[in-house]
C-alpha positions in Angstrom: 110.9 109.5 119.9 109.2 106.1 119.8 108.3 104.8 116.2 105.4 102.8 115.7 105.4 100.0 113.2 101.9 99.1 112.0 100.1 98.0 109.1 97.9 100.3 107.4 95.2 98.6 105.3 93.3 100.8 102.4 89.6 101.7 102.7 87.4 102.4 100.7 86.4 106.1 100.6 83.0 105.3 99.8 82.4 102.6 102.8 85.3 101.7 104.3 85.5 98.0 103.4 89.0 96.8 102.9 88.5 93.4 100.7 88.7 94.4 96.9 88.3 92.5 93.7 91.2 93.0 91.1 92.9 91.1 88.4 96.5 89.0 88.6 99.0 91.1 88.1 96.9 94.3 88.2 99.1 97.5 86.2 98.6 100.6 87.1 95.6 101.4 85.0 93.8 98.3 85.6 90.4 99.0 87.7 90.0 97.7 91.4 86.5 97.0 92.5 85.2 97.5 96.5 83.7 94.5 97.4 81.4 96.3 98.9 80.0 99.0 97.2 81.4 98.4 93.7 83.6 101.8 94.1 86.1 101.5 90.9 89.3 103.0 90.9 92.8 102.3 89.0 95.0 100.1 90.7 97.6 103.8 90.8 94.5 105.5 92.4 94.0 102.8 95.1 97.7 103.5 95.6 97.5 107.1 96.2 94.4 106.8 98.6 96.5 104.0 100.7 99.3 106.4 101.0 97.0 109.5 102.0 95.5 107.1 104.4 98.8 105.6 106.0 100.1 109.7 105.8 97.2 110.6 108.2 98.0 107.7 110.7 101.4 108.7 110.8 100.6 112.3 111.1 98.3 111.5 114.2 101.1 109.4 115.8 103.4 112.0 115.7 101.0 114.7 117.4 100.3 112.0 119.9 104.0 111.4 120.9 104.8 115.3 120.4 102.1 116.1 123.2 103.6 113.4 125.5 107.1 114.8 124.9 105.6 118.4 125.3 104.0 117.1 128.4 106.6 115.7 129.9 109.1 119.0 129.6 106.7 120.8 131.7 105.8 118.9 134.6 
């Protein structure tokens, strides 16, 4: 199976912007602004929305080179 490396960036939920205002050496609790539309979440939500985001891309990926495999075995 062929692995993809890529870089996932985090959008906003709200808009989908990716540049976000946030302060040095942001913990866990500390609030992350959208550029954008002002959306505010804590630095550990941001966190969990970039890994639900990255899971989906993977999850795609892997349907995508499933089907190819699938594909292939009946021709």
């Amino acid at each position: 199976m062929l692995v993809k490396n890529q870089e996932v960036t985090i959008q906003c939920p709200d808009c989908g912007h990716t540049k976000f205002e946030m302060p040095d050496n942001a913990q866990d609790d500390d609030l992350i602004t959208c550029n954008n539309c002002g959306l505010q979440k804590t630095k550990s939500e941001w966190g969990e929305l970039g890994i639900e985001q990255a899971t989906k891309v993977a999850s795609n990926q892997a349907v995508e080179e499933a089907r190819k495999i699938l594909g292939d075995s009946f021709k």
